[in-house]
C-alpha positions as CSV (number, residue, x, y, z in Angstrom):
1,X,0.0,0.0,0.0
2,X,3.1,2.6,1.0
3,X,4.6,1.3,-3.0
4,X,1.3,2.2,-4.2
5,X,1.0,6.0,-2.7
6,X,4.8,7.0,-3.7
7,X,3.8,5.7,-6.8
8,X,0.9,8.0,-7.4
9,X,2.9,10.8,-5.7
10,X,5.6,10.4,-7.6
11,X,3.3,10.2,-10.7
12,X,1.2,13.5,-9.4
13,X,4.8,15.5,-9.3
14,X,5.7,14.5,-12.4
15,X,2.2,15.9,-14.6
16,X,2.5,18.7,-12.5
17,X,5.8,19.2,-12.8
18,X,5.1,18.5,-17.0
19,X,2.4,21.3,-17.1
20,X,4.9,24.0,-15.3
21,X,7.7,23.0,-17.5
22,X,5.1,23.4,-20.6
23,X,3.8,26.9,-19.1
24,X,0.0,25.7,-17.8
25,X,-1.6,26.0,-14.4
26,X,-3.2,23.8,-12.6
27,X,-6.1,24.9,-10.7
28,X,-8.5,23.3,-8.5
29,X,-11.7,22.2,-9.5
30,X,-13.7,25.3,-8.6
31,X,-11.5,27.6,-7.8
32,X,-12.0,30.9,-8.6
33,X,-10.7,32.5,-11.9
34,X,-7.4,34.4,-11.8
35,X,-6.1,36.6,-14.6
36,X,-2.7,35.4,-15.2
37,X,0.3,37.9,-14.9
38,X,-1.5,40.1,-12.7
39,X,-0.5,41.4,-9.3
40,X,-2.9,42.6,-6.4
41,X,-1.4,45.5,-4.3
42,X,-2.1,47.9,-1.1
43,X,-1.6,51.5,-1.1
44,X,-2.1,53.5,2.3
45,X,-3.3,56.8,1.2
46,X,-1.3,58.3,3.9
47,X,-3.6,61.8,3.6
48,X,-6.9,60.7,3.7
49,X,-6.1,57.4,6.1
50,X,-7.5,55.0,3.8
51,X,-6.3,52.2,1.7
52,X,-7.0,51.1,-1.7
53,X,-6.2,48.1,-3.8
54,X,-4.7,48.7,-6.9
55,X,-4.0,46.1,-10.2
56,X,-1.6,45.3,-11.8
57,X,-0.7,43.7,-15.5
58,X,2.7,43.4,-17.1
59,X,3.3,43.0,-20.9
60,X,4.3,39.7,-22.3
61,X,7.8,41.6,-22.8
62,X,8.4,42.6,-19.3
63,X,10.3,40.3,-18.0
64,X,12.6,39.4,-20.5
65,X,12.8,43.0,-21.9
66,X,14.8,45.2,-19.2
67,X,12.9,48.4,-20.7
68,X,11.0,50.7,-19.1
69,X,7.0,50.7,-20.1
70,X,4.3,53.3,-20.8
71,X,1.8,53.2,-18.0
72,X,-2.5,53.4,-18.0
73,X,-4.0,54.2,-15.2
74,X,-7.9,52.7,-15.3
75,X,-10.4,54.3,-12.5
76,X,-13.5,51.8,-11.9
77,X,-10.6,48.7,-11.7
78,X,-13.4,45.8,-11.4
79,X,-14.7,46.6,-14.1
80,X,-12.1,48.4,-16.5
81,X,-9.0,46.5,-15.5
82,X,-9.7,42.8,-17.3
83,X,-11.3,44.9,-19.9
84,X,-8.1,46.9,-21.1
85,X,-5.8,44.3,-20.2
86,X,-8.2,41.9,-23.2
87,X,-8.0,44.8,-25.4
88,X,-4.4,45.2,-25.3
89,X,-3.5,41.5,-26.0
90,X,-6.2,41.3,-28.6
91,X,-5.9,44.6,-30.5
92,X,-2.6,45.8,-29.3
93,X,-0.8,42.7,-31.3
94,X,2.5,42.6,-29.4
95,X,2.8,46.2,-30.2
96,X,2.1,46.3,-33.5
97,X,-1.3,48.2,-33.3
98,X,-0.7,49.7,-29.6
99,X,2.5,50.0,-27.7
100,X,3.2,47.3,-25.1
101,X,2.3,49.1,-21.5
102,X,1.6,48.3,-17.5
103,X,-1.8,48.3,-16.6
104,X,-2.5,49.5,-13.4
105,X,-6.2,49.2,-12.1
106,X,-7.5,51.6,-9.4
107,X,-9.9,50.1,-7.1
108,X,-12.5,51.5,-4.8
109,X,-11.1,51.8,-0.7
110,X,-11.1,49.1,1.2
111,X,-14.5,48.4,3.2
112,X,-16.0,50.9,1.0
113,X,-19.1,49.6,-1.7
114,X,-18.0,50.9,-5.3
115,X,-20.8,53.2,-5.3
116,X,-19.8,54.5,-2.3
117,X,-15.9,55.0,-2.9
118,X,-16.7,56.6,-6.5
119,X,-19.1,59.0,-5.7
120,X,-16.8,60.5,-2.8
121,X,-13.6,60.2,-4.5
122,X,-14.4,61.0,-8.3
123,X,-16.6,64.1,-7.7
124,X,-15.5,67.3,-7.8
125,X,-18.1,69.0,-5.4
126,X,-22.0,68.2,-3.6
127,X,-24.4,67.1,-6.7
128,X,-27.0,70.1,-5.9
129,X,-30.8,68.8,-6.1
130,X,-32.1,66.1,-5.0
131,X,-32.1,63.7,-2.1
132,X,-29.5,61.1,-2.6
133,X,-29.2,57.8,0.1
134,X,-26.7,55.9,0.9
135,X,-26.0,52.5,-0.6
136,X,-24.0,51.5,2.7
137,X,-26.3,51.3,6.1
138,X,-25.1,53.6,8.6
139,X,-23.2,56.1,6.5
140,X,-24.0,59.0,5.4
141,X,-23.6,59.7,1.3
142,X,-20.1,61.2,0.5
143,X,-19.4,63.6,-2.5
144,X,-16.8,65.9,-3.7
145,X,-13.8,64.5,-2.7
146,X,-12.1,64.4,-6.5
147,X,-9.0,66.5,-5.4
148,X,-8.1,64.7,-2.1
149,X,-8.4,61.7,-4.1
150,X,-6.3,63.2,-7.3
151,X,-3.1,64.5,-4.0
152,X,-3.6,60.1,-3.2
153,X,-2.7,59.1,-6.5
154,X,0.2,61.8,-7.1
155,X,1.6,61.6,-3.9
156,X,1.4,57.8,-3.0
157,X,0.4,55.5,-6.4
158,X,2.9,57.4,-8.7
159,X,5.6,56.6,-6.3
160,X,4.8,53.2,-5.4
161,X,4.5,52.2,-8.9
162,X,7.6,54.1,-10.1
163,X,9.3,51.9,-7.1
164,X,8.4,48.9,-7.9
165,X,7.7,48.5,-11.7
166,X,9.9,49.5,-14.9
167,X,7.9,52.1,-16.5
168,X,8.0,55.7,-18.1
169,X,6.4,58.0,-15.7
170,X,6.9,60.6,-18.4
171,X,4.3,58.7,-21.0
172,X,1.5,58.2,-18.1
173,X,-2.3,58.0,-19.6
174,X,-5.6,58.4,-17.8
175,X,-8.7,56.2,-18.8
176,X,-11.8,57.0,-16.8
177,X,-15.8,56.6,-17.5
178,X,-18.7,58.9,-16.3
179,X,-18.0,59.9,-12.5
180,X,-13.9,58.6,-13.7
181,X,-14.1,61.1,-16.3
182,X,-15.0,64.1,-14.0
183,X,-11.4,63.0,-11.6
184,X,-9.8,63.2,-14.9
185,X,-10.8,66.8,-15.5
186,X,-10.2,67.7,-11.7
187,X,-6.5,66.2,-12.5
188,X,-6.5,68.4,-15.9
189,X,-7.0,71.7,-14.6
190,X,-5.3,71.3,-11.3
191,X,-2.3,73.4,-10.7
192,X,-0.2,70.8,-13.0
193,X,-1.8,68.2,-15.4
194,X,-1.1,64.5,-13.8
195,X,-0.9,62.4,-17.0
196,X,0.3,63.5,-20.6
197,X,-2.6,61.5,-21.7
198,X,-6.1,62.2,-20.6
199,X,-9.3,59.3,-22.0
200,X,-12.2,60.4,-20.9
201,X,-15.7,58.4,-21.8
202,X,-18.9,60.2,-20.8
203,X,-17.7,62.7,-18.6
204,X,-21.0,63.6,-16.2
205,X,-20.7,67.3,-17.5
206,X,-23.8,67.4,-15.9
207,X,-22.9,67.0,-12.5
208,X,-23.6,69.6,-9.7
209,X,-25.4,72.2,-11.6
210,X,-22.5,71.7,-14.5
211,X,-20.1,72.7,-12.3
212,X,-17.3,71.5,-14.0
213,X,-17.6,74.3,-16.9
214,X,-17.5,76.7,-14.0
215,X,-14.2,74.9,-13.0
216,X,-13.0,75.2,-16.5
217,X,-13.7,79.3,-16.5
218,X,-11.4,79.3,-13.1
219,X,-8.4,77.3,-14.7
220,X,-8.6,79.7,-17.7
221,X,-8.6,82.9,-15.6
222,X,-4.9,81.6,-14.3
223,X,-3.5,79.3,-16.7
224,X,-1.3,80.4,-19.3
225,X,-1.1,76.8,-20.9
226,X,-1.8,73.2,-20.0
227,X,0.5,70.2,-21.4
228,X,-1.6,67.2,-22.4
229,X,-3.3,65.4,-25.0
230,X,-7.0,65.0,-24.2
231,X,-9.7,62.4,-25.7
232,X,-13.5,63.1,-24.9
233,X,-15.5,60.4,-26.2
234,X,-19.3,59.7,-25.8
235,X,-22.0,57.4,-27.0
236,X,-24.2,58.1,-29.8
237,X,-26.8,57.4,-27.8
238,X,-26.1,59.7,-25.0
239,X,-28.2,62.7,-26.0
240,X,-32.0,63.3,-25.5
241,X,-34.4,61.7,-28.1
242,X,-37.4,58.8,-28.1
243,X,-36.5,55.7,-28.0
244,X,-35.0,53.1,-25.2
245,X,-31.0,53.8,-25.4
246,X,-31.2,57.6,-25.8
247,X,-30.7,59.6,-22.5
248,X,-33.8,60.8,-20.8
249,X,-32.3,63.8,-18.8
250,X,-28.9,64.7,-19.6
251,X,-27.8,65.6,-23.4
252,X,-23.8,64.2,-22.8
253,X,-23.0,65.1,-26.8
254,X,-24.2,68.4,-26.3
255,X,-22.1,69.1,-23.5
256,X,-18.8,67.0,-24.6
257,X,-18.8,69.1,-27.7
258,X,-19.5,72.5,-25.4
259,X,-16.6,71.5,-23.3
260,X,-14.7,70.9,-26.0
261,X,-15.3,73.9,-27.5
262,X,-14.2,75.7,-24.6
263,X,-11.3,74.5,-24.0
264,X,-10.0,74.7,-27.5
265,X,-11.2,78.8,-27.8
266,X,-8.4,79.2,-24.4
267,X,-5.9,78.8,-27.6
268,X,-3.4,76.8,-24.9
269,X,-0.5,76.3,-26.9
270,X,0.1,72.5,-25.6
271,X,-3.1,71.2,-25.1
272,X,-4.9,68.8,-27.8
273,X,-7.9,68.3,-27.7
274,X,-10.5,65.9,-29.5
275,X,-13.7,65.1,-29.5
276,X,-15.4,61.7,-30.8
277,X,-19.0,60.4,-30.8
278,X,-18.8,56.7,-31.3
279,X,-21.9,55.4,-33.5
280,X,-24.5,52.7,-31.9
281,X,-22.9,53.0,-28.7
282,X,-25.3,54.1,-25.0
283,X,-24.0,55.0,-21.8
284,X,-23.8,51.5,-20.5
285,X,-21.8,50.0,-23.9
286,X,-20.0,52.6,-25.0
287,X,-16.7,51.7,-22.4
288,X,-14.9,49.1,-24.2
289,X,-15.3,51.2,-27.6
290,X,-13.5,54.3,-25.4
291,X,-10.9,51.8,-24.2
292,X,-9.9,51.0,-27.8
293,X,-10.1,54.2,-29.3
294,X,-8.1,55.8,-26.2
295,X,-5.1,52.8,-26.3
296,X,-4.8,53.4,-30.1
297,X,-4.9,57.4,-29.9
298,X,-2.8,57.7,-26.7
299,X,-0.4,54.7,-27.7
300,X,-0.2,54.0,-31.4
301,X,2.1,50.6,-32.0
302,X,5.1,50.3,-34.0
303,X,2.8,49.5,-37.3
304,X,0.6,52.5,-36.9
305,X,1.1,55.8,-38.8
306,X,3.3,58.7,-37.7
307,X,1.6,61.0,-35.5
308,X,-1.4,60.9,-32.8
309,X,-4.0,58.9,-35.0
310,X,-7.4,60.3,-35.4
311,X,-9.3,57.6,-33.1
312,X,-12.7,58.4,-35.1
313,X,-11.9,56.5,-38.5
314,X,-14.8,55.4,-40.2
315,X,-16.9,57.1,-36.6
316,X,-18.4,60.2,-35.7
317,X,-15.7,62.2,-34.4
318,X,-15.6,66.0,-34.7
């Protein structure tokens, strides 16, 4: 009987020891799904005395590759994270169509219900009308928090990624969604610009009375320039008209185009600005069509074209 179970761990050791050698991974039955090559950190942020997960993907180059990487930065990480890291191995072909990168995913604070976490730390100010609950028992609804939240990423991510990874921090790029997309502008017309590259899908324009084209008059009043390259992008959908996908309340092509607008009639010397509406696309399916037009616009591979690509080909941008 002792023969028989060295046997059969001897012959366990040596399939498993097969698959490693052949690059496989074993996994129990039922375990949960991991993405491969990713990496699950902790990040105190040291000002606002919370902590917040963030993730991270490596390109198949990294490790044999001893250069330093481009980095995304994804807000919503659940979500966006598996997302861009399946568009960049599927569309990104090795870095033919987009440059290799890191991926890092930033999730909501620990303890904290994504609702919750994204409403306090992606808003720039209190929404205005309207009696809002909270989706977490006990607390109170949170809002306006966008800047603390901008200091945690510049003062604690940047470093800790810059510490422990190989990449550029001179070719960072921002990719955020709806509430993700109003941080992004907070980071934009801060006092310095965060991120050479700015993504921004359905920015909620809307939010707090429109308060962020109040913001935009303030940064204009003392900025002399601002250095980045900046995507707005929106569903086709996302204006007001009859039918089941179009917005009922809030006209988000209106108001990308009036932002754009305004930003581009401040005649900054180094900002670019673009705008694109992205055909049969509604609030709730227009991310992954951002993703890939943003990757490709901010990050063009080694096949693509000289110069920032127009990310609209064959769309709706203007």
């Amino acid at each position: 009987m002792k023969n028989l179970l060295r046997a059969c761990a001897v012959a366990c050791c040596f399939v498993a020891g097969g698959a490693q050698a052949q690059g496989a991974s074993i996994a129990l039955e039922g375990a949960p799904y991991v993405l491969e090559g990713t990496e699950v950190r902790t990040v105190r942020a040291r000002e606002l005395q919370r902590d917040y997960q963030i993730y991270v993907s490596l390109p198949a180059s990294y490790a044999r590759s001893g250069r330093s990487y481009p980095v995304v930065f994804v807000t919503d990480a659940p979500y966006a994270f598996p997302l861009a890291r399946a568009i960049a191995s599927r569309v990104g072909r090795k870095g033919r169509t987009i440059d290799e990168f890191v991926l890092v995913g930033l999730a909501y604070a620990n303890g904290d219900s994504p609702e919750y976490s994204r409403r306090r730390d992606y808003t720039p100010g209190q929404p205005g009308e309207g009696e809002i609950k909270s989706d977490m028992p006990g607390r109170e609804p949170k809002f306006g928090e966008a800047a603390d939240f901008a200091r945690f990423i510049a003062n604690d991510v940047f470093p800790f990624v810059a510490r422990h990874y190989r990449v550029d921090m001179h070719r960072k790029t921002y990719i955020g969604h709806a509430y993700g997309s109003l941080l992004g502008l907070e980071m934009l017309l801060g006092d310095r610009p965060m991120f050479e590259n700015y993504v921004l899908g359905s920015p909620s324009l809307w939010f707090g009375r429109r308060m962020m084209f109040e913001r935009e008059k303030a940064a204009a009043a003392v900025r002399k320039d601002i250095r980045a390259n900046v995507l707005l992008a929106v569903g086709e959908f996302e204006t007001i008209r009859p039918g089941p996908r179009y917005n009922r309340r809030e006209d988000l092509v209106r108001d990308v185009r009036a932002f754009k607008a305004a930003l581009k009639s401040r005649n900054y010397p180094s900002l670019k600005v673009m705008a694109d509406v992205i055909p049969e696309e509604d609030h709730f399916t227009v991310g992954p069509a951002v993703i890939t037009r943003g990757l490709r616009w901010a990050l063009p591979g080694s096949e693509e074209p000289p110069g920032r690509a127009h990310p609209g080909a064959g769309g709706g941008s203007d």
